[in-house]
Structures are given as structure tokens and as C-alpha cells.
Residue frames relative to the residue before (quaternion, step in Angstrom):
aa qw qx qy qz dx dy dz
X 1.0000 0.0000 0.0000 0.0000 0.00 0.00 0.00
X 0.1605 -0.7425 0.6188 0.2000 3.77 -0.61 0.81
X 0.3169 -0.7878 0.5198 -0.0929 3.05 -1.37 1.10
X 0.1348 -0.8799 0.4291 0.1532 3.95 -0.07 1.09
X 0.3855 -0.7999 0.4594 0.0220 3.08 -0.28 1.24
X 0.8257 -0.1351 0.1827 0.5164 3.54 0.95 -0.26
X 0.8312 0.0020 0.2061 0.5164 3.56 -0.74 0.24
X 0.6998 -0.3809 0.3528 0.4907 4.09 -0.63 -0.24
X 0.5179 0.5167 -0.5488 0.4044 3.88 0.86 0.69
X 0.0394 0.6832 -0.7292 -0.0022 3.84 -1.18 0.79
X 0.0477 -0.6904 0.7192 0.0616 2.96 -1.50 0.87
X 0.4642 -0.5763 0.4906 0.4600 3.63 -1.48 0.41
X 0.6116 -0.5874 0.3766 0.3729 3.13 -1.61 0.32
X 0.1632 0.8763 -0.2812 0.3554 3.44 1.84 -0.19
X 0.8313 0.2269 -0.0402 0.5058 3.34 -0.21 -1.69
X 0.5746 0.4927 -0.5773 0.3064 4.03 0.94 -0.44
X 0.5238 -0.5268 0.6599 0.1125 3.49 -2.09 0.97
X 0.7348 -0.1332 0.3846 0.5426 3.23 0.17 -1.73
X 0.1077 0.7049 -0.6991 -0.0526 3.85 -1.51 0.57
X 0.2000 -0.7671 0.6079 -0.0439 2.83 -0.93 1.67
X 0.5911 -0.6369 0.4618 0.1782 3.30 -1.75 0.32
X 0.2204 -0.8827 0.2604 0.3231 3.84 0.35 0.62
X 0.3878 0.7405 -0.3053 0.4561 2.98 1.70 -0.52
X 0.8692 0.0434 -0.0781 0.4864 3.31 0.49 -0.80
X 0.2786 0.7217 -0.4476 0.4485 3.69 0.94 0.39
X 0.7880 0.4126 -0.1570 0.4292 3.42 -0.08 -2.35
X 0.6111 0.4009 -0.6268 0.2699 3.58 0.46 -0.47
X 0.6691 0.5878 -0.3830 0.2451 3.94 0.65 -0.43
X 0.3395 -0.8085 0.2620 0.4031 4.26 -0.01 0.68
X 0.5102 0.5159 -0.4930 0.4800 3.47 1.52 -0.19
X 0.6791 0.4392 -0.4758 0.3457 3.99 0.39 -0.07
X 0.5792 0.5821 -0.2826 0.4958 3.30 1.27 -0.55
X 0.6018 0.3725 -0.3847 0.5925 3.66 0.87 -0.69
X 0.5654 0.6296 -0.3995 0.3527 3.19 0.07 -0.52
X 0.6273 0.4797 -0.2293 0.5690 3.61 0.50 -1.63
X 0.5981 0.3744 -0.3502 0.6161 4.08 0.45 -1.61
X 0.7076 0.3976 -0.4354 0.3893 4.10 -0.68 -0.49
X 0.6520 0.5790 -0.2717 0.4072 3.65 0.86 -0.81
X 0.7988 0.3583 -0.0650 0.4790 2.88 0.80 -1.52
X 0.6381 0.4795 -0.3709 0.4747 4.05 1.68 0.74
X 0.3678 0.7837 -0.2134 0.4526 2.70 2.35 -0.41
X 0.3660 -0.7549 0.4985 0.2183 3.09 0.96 -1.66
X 0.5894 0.5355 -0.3127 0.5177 2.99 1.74 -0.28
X 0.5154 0.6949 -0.4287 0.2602 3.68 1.02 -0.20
X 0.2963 -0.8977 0.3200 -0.0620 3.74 -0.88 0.16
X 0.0364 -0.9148 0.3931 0.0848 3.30 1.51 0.81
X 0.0828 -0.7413 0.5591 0.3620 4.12 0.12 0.20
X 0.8537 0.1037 -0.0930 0.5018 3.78 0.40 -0.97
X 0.5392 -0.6530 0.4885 0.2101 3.35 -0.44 1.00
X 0.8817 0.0143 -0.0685 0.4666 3.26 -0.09 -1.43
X 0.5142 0.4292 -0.6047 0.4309 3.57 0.36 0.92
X 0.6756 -0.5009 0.4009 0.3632 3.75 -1.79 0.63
X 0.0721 -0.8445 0.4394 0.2976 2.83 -0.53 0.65
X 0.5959 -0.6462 0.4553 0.1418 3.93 -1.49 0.89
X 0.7987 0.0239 0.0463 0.5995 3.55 0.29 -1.04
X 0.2912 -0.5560 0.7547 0.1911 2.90 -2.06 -0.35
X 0.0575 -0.7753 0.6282 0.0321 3.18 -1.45 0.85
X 0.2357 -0.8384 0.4753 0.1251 3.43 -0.59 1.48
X 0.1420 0.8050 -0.5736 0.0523 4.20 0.29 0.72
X 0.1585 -0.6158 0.7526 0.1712 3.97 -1.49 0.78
X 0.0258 -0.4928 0.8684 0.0482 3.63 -1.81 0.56
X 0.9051 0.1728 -0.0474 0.3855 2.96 -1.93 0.54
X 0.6324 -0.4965 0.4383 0.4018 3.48 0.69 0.43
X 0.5895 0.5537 -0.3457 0.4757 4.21 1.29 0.26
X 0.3987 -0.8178 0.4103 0.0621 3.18 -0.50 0.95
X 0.0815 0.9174 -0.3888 0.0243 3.53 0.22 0.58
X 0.0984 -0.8636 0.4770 0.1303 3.88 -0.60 0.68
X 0.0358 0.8612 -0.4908 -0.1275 3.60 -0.17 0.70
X 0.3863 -0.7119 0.5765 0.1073 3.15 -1.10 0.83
X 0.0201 -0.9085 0.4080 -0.0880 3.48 -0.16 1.18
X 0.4028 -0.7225 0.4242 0.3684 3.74 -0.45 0.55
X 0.4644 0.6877 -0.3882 0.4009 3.81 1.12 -0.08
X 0.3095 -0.7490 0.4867 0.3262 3.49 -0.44 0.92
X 0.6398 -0.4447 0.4039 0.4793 4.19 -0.76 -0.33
X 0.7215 0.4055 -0.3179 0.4625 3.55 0.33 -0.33
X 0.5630 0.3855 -0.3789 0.6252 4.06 1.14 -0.02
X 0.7756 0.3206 -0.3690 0.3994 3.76 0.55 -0.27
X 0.4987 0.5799 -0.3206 0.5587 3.47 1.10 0.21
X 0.6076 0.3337 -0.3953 0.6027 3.87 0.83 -0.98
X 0.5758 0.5855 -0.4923 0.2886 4.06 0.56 -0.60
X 0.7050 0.5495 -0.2127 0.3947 3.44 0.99 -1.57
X 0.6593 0.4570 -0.3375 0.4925 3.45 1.49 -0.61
X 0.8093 -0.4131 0.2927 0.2978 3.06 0.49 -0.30
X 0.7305 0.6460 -0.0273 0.2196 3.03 1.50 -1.27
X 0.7569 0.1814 -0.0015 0.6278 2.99 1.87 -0.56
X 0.0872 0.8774 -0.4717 -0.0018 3.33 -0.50 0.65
């Protein structure tokens, strides 16, 4: 199932790892390093610039790791994956 994540990015539902909340995630420093490792990596991903952004979505294709950083909060991307909202 492909899944829009923000603005004109879709990913399948395939490649997601993990989608986390940022709000409550960042207060921990291994999630924060993380994000700062991700984002020197290159592998990081802003979908909408100027909207706040809500979550994070960890997904690998192809053995590439990718983190997107999405203005959707977790509970609208979750009703997406079910089905419920689009």
C-alpha cells in the first residue's frame, strides 16, 4: 500500500521501520542523536519545510535507510495505513 506522508512524498508501506512522534521522542538524546546522525548521513528528509513538523518516519529500501520528517502527526499516519483516511 503506498502511503502519503506529506505534501507530494509517498512511500510504500513496505519500506516503513518505525513512525515515531517528535514531541515525545526528542526529549530522549539517543533519539536526538540519532535525527543529528541521520541528518549528516544524508539520509534525513524534511517532507514540508514550512509546516511544523510532527513525526518521524524511519523506512530502508534497497538496503538505504531513510528518515522522513513529516508535518503529519502519528495518529493521521496510522489512520492512513489503515485505511481510513486519505
Amino acid at each position: 500500500m503506498l502511503l502519503n506522508i506529506g505534501q507530494d512524498k509517498i512511500i510504500s508501506d513496505r519500506e516503513i521501520i518505525g513512525i515515531f512522534d517528535l514531541d515525545n521522542t526528542t526529549v530522549s538524546k539517543a533519539t536526538r542523536d540519532y535525527i543529528n546522525f541521520s541528518v549528516k548521513k544524508d539520509e534525513c528528509v524534511t517532507v514540508s519545510p514550512e509546516d511544523l513538523p510532527k513525526s518521524f518516519i524511519v523506512c530502508e529500501k534497497n538496503g538505504k535507510r531513510t528518515v522522513y520528517i513529516s508535518p503529519f502527526n502519528t495518529a493521521t499516519v496510522f489512520k492512513r495505513l489503515e485505511g481510513k483516511s486519505f
